[in-house]
N, C-alpha and C positions, 0 to 999 in steps of 0.2 A: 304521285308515288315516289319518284324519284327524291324528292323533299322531304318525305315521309324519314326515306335512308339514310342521308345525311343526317339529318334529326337525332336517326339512332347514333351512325356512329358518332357523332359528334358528344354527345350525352354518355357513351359506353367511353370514348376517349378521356372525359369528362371526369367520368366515375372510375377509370384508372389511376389517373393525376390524381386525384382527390386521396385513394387508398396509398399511393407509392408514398405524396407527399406527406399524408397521417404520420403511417407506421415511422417515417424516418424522424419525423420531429416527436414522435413517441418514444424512440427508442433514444433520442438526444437528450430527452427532458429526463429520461427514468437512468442513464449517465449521469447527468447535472446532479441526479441526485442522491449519486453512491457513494459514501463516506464513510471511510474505515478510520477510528479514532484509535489509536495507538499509543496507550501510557506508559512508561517506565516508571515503574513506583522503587519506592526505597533506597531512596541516592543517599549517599551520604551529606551532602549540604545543597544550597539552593544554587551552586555558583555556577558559569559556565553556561550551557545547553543539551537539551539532547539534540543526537541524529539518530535519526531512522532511514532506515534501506528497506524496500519493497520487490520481492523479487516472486515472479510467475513460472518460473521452472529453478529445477536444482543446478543451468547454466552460471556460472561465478557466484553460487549463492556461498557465504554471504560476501566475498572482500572483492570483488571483481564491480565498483559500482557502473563503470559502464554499463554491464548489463542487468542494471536494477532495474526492474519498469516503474520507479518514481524512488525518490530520494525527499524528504524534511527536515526541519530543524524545529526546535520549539524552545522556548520561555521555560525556564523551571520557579515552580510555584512549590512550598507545602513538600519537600522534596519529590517533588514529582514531572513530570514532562509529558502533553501529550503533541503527537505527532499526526497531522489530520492530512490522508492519501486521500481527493476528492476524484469523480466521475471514473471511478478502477469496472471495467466490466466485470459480471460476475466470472469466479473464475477460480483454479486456488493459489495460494498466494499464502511467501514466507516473510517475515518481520524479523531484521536483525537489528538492535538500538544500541545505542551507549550513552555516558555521560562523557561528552567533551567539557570536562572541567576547564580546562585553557584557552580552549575556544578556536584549537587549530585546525578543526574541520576535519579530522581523523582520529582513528583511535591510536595512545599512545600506547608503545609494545617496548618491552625491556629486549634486549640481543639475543633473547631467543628466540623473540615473537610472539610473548606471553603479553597479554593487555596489562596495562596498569592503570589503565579507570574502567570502572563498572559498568556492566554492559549486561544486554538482555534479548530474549528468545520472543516468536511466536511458540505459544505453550509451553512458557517458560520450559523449555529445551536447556539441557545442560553440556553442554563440551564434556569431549574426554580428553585424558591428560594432556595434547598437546592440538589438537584438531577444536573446530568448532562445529557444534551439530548439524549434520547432514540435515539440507532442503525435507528431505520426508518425516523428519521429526519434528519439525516446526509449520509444516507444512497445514493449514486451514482451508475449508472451502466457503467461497464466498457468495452470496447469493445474490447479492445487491441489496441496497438499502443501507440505511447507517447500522454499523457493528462498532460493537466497542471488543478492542484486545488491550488485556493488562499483562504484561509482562514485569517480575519483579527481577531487580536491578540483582546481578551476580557478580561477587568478586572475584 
């Protein structure tokens, strides 16, 4: 009888490990393979790079990248660039991009603070006269899986 007990638990211990260990390598692989591709279309030439900034609440959205939850660069092709954010849990989630035509890792701003390369929104979101569009206008919700976001490029 006693052998019998052990048996169980040892099988109920078993069949715990078994579910804990699943779900968490479940939940790892279905991360592995969340991909947000992120375009900036309509550059004006092929030169330079884009960056993208990925941010999950309206906290330093968009110029504050420390608190971006994932930063990229890309290749521009076709005047285009996209930006690929992998394993992002589902969530919602803003996209601010530009074209670093010079390639200095920021966007350049004239003394007032006005960009002067081309630059782009989640849902293509447009700034007011001196501000950039608030986190809730650019603001998507993500489910998981691969998404594609096109943002075209604004001067």
């Amino acid at each position: 009888m006693r052998d019998v007990k052990l048996n169980r638990r040892l099988a109920s211990v078993f069949l715990i490990s078994t579910i804990i260990c699943g779900f968490g390598s479940s939940v790892r692989a279905q991360s592995e393979q969340n991909l947000i591709h992120a375009t900036l279309v309509n550059l004006p030439n092929n030169t330079g790079r884009v960056g993208c900034v990925i941010f999950n609440s309206s906290d330093g959205f968009p110029r504050d990248h420390a608190k971006a939850t994932a930063m990229a660069r890309a290749p521009i092709a076709n005047q285009a660039g996209t930006c690929d954010f992998k394993g992002l849990p589902p969530g919602t989630y803003a996209i601010a991009s530009f074209h670093d035509e010079f390639e200095t890792g920021k966007m350049e701003t004239n003394f007032l603070g006005m960009p002067q390369e081309v630059y782009g929104f989640s849902n293509d979101a447009r700034p007011s006269a001196l501000t950039p569009p608030p986190f809730s206008a650019c603001a998507f919700t993500y489910s998981g899986g691969v998404m594609n976001i096109t943002m075209h490029a604004q001067h």
